[in-house]
N, C-alpha and C positions, 0 to 999 in steps of 0.2 A: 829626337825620338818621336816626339808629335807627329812630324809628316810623315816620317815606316810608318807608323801603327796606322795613318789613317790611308797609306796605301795598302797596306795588308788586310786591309778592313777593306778595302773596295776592289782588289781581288778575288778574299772569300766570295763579299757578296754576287760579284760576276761570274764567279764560278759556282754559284749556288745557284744563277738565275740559269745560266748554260744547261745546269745540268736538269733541273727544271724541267725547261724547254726541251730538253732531250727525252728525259721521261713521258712529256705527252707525246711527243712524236712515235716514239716505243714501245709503249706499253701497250699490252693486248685489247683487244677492242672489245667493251661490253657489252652486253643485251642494252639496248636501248630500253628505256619506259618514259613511263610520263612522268614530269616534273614530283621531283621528289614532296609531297606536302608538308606542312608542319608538324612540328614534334607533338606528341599527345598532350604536352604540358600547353603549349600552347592552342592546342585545339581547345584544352577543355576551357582556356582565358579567354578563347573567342567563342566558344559557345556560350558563354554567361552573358556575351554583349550583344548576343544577337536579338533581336526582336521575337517574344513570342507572342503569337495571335492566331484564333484559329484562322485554318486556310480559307483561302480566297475561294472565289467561282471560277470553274475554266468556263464558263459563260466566254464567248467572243474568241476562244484559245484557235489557232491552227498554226500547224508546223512549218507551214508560211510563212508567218509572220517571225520568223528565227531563220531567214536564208542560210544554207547553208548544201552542200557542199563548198565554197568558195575557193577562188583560185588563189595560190598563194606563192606559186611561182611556175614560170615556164608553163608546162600541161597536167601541173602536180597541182591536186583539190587538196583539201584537209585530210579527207581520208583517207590519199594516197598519202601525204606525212605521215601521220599517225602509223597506219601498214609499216613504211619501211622503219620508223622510230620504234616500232615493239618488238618489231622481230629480229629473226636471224637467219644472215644470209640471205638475205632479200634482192631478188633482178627484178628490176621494172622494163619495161618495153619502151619505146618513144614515147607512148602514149601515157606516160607515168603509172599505168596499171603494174600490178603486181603478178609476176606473171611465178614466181619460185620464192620457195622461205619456208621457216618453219616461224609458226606463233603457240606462246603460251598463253593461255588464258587462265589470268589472276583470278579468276571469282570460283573456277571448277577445277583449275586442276590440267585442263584438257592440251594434247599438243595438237597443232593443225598443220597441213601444209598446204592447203589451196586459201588463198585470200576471199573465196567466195562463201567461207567456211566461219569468217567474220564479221559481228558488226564494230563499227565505233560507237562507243556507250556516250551518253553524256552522262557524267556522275552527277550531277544533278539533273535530272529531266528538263524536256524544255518544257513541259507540263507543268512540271512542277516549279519550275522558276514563276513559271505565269503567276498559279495562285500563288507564289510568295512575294510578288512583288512586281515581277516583270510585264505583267499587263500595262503597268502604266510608262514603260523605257518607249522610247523609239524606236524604228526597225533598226536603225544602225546599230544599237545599243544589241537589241538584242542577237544583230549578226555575229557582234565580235565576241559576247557566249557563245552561241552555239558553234564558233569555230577557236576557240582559245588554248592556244596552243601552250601557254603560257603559264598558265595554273593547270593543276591538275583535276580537268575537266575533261578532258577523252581518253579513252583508252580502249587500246583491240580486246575483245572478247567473243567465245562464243557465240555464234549470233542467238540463237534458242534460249541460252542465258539470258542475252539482254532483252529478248523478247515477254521474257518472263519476268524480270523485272519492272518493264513496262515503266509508268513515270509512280512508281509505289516510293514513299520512302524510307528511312528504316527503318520506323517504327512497322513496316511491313513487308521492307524486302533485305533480307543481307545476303553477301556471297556464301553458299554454300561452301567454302574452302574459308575454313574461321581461319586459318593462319593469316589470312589477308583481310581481316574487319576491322583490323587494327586502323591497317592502311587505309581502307575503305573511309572510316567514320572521320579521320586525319583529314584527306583530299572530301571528304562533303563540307565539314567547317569552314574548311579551308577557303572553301567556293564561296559557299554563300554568304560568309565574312567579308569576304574581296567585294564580293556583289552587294551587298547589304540586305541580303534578303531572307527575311521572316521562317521562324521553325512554331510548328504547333505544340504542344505542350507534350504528346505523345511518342514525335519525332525528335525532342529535345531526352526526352526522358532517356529511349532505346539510346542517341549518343552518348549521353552523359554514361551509360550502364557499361556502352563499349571501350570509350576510353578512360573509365576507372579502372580497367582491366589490362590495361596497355603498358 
């Protein structure tokens, strides 16, 4: 009886793994985004760990010193990832440009369909990494933020949006579209947690406000 049950038992589970595998093969293809952040419960356990102090000086800061577009494969830059990872429907050309798609932008609301119509945000500024810490990384260090594909650190957005958010952080900039602040204040902890990098008491307050609310 022993060896049925532990061949029926390794059946099911072959047949649980098949069917699995069949499901991802199958199933409909989503909107792509960026890396999902952590759950609010855990933002607010890594917001308590984070260093508060006021900020730094961007004394010395340039956008330089954060290379970035970088190549990340074939003729594809970060920014061409990010393009085809947010949208929908996306043809790139040889040249990995984005040449058709539609994109939503999280922060407004807004649909687009020219790629020129985008920026890539860094959710946390490279500005604003400086004064929190990243003045004293290396450049390598601070290449692989400003191209991080991995935490939810880019994301396509209106360009005029992100121009407006500039490197401000939330204690004085959120997305206009509160349905996504949640997610916003989420992938910021999230960031500068990973990075270890400093919140001032103002920018601790406005997160701790948003994800009480989450």
């Amino acid at each position: 009886m022993s060896g049925v049950y532990a061949r029926r038992i390794g059946v099911v589970v072959a047949s649980a793994a098949l069917a699995a595998t069949s499901g991802l093969l199958t199933a409909p293809t989503a909107q792509a985004a960026m890396p999902t952040p952590v759950a609010a419960s855990t933002a607010r356990t890594y917001l308590s760990q984070l260093t508060v102090k006021a900020e730094g000086s961007s004394s010395g800061y340039s956008r330089d010193l954060f290379p970035h577009w970088i190549t990340q494969s074939g003729a594809c830059d970060t920014r061409e990832v990010v393009l085809k990872r947010d949208g929908t429907n996306v043809t790139q050309n040889s040249s990995c440009t984005a040449v058709s798609g539609s994109w939503y932008s999280e922060y407004d609301g807004a649909t687009w369909t020219a790629a020129s119509d985008l920026d890539i945000d860094h959710m946390v500024p490279l500005a604003e990494a400086w004064r929190s810490g990243a003045s004293s990384w290396t450049t390598a260090q601070r290449q692989s933020f400003a191209n991080d594909l991995t935490r939810p650190q880019l994301i396509a957005v209106t360009d005029n949006v992100n121009q407006s958010k500039g490197d401000q952080d939330p204690a004085e900039w959120l997305p206009s579209r509160t349905a996504y602040r949640c997610t916003y204040a989420r992938a910021w902890v999230h960031v500068k947690h990973y990075y270890n990098l400093a919140v001032d008491s103002a920018e601790k307050s406005a997160l701790q406000s948003v994800l009480n609310g989450c």
